[in-house]
N, CA, C and O atoms as a printed pandas DataFrame, in Angstrom:
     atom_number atom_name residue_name chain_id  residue_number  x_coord  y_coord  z_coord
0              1         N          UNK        A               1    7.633  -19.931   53.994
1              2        CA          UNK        A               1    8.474  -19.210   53.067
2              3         C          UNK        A               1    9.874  -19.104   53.667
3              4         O          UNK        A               1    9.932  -18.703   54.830
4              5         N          UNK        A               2   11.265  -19.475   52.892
5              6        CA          UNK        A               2   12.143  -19.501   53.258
6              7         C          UNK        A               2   12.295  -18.144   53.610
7              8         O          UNK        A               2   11.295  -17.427   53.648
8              9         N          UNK        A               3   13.942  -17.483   53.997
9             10        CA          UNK        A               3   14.545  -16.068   54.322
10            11         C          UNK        A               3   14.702  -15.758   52.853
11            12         O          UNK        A               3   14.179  -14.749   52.380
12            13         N          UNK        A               4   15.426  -16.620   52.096
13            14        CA          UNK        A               4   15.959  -16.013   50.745
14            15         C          UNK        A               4   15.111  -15.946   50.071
15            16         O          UNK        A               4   15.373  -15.170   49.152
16            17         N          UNK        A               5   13.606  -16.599   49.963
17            18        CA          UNK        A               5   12.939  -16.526   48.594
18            19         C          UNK        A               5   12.525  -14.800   48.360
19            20         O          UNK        A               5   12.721  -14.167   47.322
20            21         N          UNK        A               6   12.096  -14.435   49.246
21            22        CA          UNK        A               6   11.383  -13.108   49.026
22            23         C          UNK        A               6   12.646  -12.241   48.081
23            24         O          UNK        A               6   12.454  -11.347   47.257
24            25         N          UNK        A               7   13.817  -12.777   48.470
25            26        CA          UNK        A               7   14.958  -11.728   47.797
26            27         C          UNK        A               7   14.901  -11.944   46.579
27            28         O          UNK        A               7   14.906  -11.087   45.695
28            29         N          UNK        A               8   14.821  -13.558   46.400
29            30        CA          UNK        A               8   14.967  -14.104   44.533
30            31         C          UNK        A               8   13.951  -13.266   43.861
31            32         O          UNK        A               8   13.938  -12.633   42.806
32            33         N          UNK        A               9   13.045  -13.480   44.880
33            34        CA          UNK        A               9   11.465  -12.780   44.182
34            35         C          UNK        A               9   11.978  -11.484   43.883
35            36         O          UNK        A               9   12.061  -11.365   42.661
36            37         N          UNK        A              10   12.336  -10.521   44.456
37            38        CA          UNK        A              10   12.677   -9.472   44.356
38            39         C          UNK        A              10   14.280   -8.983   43.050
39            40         O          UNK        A              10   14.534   -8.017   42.330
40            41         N          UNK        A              11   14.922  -10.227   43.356
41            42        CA          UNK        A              11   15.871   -9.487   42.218
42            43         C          UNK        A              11   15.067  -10.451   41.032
43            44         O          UNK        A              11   14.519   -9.423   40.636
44            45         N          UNK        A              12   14.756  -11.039   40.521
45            46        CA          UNK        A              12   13.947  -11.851   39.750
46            47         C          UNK        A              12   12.961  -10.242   38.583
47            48         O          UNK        A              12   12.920   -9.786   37.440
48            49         N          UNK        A              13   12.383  -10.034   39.972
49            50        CA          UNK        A              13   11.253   -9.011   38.874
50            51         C          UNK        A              13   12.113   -7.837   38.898
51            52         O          UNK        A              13   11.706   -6.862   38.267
52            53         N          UNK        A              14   13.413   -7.732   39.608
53            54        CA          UNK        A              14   14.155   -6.556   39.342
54            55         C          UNK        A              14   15.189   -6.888   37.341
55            56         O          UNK        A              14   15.594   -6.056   36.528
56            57         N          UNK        A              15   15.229   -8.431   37.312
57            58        CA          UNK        A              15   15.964   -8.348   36.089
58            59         C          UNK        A              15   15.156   -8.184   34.685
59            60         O          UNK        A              15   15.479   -7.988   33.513
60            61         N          UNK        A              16   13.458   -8.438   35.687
61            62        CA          UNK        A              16   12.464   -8.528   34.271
62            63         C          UNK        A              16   12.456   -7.363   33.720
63            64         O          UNK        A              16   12.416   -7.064   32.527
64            65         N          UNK        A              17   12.512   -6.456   35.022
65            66        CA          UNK        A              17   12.242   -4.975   34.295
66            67         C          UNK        A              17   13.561   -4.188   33.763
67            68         O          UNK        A              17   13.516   -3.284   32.928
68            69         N          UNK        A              18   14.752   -4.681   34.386
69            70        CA          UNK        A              18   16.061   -4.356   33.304
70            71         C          UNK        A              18   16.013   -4.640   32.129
71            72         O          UNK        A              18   16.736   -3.889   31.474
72            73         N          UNK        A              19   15.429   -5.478   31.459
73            74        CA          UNK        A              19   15.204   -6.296   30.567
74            75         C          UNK        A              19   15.019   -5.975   29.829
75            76         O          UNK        A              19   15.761   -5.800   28.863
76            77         N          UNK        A              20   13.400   -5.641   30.016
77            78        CA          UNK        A              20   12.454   -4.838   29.060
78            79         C          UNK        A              20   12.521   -2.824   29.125
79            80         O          UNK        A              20   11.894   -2.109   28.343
80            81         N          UNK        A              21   13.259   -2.411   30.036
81            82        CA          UNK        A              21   13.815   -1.324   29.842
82            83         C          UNK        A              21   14.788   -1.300   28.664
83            84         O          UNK        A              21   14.627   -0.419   27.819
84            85         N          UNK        A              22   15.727   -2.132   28.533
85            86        CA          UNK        A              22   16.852   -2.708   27.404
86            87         C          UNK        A              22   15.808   -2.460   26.190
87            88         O          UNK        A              22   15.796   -1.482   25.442
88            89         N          UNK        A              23   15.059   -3.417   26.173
89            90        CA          UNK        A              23   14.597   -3.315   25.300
90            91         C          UNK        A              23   13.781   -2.120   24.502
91            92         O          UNK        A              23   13.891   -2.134   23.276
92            93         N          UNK        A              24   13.430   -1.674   24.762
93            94        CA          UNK        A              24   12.840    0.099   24.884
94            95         C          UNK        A              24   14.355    1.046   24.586
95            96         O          UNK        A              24   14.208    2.144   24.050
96            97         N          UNK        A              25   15.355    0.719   24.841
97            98        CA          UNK        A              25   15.917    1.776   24.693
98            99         C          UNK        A              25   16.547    1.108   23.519
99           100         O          UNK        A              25   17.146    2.031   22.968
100          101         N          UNK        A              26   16.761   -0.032   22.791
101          102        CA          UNK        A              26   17.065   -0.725   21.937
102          103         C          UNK        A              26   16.282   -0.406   20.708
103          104         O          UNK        A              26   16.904   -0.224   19.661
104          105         N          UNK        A              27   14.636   -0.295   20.734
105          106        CA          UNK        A              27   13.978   -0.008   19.793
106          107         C          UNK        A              27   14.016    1.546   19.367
107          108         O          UNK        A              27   13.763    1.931   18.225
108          109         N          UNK        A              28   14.442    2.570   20.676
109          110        CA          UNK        A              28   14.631    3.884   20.539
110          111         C          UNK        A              28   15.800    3.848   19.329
111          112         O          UNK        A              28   15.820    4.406   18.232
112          113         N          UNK        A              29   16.684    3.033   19.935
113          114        CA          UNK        A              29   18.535    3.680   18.886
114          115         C          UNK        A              29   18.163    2.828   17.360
115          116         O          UNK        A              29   18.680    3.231   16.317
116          117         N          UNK        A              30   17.309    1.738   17.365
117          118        CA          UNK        A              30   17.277    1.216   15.772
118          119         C          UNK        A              30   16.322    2.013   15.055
119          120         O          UNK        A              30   16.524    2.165   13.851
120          121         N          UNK        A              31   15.050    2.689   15.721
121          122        CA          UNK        A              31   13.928    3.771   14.905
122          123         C          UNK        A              31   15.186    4.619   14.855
123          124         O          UNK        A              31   15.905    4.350   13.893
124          125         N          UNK        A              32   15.557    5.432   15.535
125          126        CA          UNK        A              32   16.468    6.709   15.707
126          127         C          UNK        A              32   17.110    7.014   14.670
127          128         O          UNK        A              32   16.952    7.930   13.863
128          129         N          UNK        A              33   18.375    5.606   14.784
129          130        CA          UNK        A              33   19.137    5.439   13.654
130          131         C          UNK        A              33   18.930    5.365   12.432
131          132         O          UNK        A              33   19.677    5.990   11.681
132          133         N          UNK        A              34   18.026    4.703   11.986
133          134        CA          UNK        A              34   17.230    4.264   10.876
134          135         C          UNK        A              34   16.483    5.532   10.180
135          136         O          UNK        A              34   16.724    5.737    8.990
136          137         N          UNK        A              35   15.591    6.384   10.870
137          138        CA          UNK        A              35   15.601    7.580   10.618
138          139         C          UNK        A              35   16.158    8.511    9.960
139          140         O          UNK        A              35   15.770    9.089    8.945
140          141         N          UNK        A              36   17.811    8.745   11.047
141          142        CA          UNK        A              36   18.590    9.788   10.525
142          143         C          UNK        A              36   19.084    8.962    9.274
143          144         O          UNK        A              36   19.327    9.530    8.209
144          145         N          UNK        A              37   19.162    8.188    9.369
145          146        CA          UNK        A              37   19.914    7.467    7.430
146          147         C          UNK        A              37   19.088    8.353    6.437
147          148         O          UNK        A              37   19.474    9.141    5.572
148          149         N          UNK        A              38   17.790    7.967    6.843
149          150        CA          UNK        A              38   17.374    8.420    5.782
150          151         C          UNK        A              38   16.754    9.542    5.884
151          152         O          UNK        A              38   16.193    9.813    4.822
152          153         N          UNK        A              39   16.614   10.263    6.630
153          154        CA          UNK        A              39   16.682   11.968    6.579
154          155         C          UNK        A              39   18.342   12.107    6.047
155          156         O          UNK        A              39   18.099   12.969    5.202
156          157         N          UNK        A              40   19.336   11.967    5.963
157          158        CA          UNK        A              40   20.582   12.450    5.943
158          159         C          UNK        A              40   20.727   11.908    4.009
159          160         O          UNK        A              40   21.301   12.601    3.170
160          161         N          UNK        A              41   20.056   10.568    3.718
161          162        CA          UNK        A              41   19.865   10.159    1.977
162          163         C          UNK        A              41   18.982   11.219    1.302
163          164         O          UNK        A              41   19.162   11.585    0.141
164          165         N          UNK        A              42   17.696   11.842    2.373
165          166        CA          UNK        A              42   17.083   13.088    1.488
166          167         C          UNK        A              42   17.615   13.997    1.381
167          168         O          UNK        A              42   17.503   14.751    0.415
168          169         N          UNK        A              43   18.296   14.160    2.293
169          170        CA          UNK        A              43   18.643   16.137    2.340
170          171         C          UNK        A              43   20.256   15.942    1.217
171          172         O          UNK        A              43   20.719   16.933    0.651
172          173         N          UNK        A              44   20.911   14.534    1.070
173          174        CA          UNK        A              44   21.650   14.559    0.171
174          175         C          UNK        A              44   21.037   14.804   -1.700
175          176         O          UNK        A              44   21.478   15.379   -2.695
176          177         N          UNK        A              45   20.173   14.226   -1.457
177          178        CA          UNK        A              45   19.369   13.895   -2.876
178          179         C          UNK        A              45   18.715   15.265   -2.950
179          180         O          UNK        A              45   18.739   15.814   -4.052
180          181         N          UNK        A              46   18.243   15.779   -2.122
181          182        CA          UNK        A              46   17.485   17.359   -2.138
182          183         C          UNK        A              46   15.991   16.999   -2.940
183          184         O          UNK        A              46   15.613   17.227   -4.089
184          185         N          UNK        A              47   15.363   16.354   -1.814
185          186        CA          UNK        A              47   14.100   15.824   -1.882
186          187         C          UNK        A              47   13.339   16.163   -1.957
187          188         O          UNK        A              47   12.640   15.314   -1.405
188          189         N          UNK        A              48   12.609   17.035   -2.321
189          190        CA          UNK        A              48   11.378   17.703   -1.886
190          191         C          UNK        A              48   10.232   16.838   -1.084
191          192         O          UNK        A              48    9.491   17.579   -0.438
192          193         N          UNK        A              49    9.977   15.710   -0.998
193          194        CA          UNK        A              49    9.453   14.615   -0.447
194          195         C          UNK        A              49   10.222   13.574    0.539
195          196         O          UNK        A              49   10.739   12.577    0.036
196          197         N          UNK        A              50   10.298   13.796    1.916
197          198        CA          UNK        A              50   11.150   12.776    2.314
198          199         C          UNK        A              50   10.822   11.436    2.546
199          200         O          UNK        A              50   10.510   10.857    3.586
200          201         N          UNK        A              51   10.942   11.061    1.444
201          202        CA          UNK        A              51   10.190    9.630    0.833
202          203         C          UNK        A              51   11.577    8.194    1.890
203          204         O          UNK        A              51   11.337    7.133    2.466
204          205         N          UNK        A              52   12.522    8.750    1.721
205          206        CA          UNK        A              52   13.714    7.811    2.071
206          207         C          UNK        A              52   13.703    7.992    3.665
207          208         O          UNK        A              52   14.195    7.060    4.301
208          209         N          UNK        A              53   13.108    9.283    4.509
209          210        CA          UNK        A              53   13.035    9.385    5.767
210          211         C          UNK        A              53   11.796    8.553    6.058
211          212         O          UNK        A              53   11.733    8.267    7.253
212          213         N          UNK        A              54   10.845    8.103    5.367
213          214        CA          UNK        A              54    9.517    7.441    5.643
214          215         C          UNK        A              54    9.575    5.837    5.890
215          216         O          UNK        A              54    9.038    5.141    6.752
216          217         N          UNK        A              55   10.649    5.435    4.533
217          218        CA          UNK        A              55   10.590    4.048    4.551
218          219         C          UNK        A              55   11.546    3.740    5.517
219          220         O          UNK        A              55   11.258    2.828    6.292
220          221         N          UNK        A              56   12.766    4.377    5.660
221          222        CA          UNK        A              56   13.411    3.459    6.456
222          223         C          UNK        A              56   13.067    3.996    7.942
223          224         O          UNK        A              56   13.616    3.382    8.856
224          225         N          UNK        A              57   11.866    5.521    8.429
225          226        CA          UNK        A              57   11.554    4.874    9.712
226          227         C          UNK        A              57   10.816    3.713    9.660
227          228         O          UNK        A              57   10.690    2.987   10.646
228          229         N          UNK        A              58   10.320    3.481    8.594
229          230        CA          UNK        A              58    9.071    2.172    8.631
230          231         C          UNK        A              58    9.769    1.200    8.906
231          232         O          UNK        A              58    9.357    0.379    9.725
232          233         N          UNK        A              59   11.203    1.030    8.185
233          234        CA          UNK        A              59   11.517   -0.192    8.106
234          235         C          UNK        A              59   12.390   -0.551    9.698
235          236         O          UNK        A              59   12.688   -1.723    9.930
236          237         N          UNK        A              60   12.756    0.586   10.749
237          238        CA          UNK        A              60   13.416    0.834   11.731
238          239         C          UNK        A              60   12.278    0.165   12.364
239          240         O          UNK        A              60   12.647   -0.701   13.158
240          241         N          UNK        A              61   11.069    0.290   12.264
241          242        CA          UNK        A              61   10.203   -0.078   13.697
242          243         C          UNK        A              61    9.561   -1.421   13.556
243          244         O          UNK        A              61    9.036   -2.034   14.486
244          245         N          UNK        A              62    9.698   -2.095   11.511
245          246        CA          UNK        A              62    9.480   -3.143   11.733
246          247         C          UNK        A              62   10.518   -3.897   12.464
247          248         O          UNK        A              62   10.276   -4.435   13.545
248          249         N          UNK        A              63   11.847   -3.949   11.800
249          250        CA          UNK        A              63   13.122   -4.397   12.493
250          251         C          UNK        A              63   12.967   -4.566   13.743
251          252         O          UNK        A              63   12.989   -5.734   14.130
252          253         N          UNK        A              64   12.799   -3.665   14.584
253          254        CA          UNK        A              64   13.226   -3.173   16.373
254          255         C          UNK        A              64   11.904   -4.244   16.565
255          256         O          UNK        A              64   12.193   -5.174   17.318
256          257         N          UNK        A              65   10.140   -4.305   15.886
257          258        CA          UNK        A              65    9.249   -4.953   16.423
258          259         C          UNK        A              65    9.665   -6.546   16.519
259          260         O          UNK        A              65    9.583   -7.360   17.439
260          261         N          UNK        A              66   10.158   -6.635   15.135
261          262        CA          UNK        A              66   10.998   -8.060   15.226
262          263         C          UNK        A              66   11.707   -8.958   16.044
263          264         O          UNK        A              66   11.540  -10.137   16.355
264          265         N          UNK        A              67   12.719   -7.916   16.367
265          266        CA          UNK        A              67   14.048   -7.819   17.712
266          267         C          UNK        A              67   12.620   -8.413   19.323
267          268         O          UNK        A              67   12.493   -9.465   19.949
268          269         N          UNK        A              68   11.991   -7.282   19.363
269          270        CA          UNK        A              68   11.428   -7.412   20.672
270          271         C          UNK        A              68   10.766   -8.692   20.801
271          272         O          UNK        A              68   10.861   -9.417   21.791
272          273         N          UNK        A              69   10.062   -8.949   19.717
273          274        CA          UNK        A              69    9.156  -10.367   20.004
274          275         C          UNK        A              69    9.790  -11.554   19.757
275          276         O          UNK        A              69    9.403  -12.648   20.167
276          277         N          UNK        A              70   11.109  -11.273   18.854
277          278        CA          UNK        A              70   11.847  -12.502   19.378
278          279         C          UNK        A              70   12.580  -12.594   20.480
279          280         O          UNK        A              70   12.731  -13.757   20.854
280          281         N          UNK        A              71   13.084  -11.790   21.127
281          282        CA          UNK        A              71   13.517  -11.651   22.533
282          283         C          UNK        A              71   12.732  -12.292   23.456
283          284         O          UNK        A              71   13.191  -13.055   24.306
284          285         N          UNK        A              72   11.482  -11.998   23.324
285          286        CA          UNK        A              72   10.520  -12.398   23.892
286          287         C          UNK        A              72   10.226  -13.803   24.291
287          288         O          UNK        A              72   10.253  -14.302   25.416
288          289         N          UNK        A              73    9.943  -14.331   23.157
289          290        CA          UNK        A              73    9.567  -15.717   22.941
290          291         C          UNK        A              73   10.999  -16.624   22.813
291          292         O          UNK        A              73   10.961  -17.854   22.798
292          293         N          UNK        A              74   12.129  -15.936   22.733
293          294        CA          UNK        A              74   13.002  -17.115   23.127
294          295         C          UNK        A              74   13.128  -17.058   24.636
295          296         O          UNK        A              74   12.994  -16.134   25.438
296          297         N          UNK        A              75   13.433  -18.360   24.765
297          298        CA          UNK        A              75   13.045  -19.263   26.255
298          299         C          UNK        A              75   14.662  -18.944   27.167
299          300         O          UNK        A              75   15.598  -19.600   26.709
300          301         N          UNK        A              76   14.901  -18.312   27.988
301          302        CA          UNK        A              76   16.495  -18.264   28.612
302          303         C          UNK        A              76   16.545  -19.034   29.504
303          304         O          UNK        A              76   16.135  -18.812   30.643
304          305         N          UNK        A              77   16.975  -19.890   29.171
305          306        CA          UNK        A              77   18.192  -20.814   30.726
306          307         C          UNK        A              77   18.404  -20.743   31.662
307          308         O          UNK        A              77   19.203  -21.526   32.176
């Protein structure tokens, strides 16, 4: 084993886990965001049902699931 490999090794699984930390805090701000839209479209409409806070968290975590697994599966250079 060379001197340097152990380091590559080491910043290597140090960028995997920057990475996928990114990513986690990426899916936090698009649910988040996505959310307050539509808590902020009910409480305008005066909802009794927060029907508009439901779909677009739904639609926040399909989005963000989207984001992650294509991140994923594209191949980096």
């Amino acid at each position: 084993m060379e001197p340097g490999e152990n380091f590559k090794q080491e910043k290597k699984e140090l960028n995997a886990y920057a990475k996928y930390s990114a990513l986690a805090f990426q899916m936090i701000g698009i649910i988040g965001l996505f959310t307050f839209a539509g808590y902020k479209i009910d409480e305008n409409r005066n909802s009794k049902q927060p029907i508009f806070t439901a779909i677009l968290s739904l639609a926040g975590v399909f989005i963000s699931l989207y984001l992650v697994i294509r991140s994923i599966k594209t191949p980096k250079n």
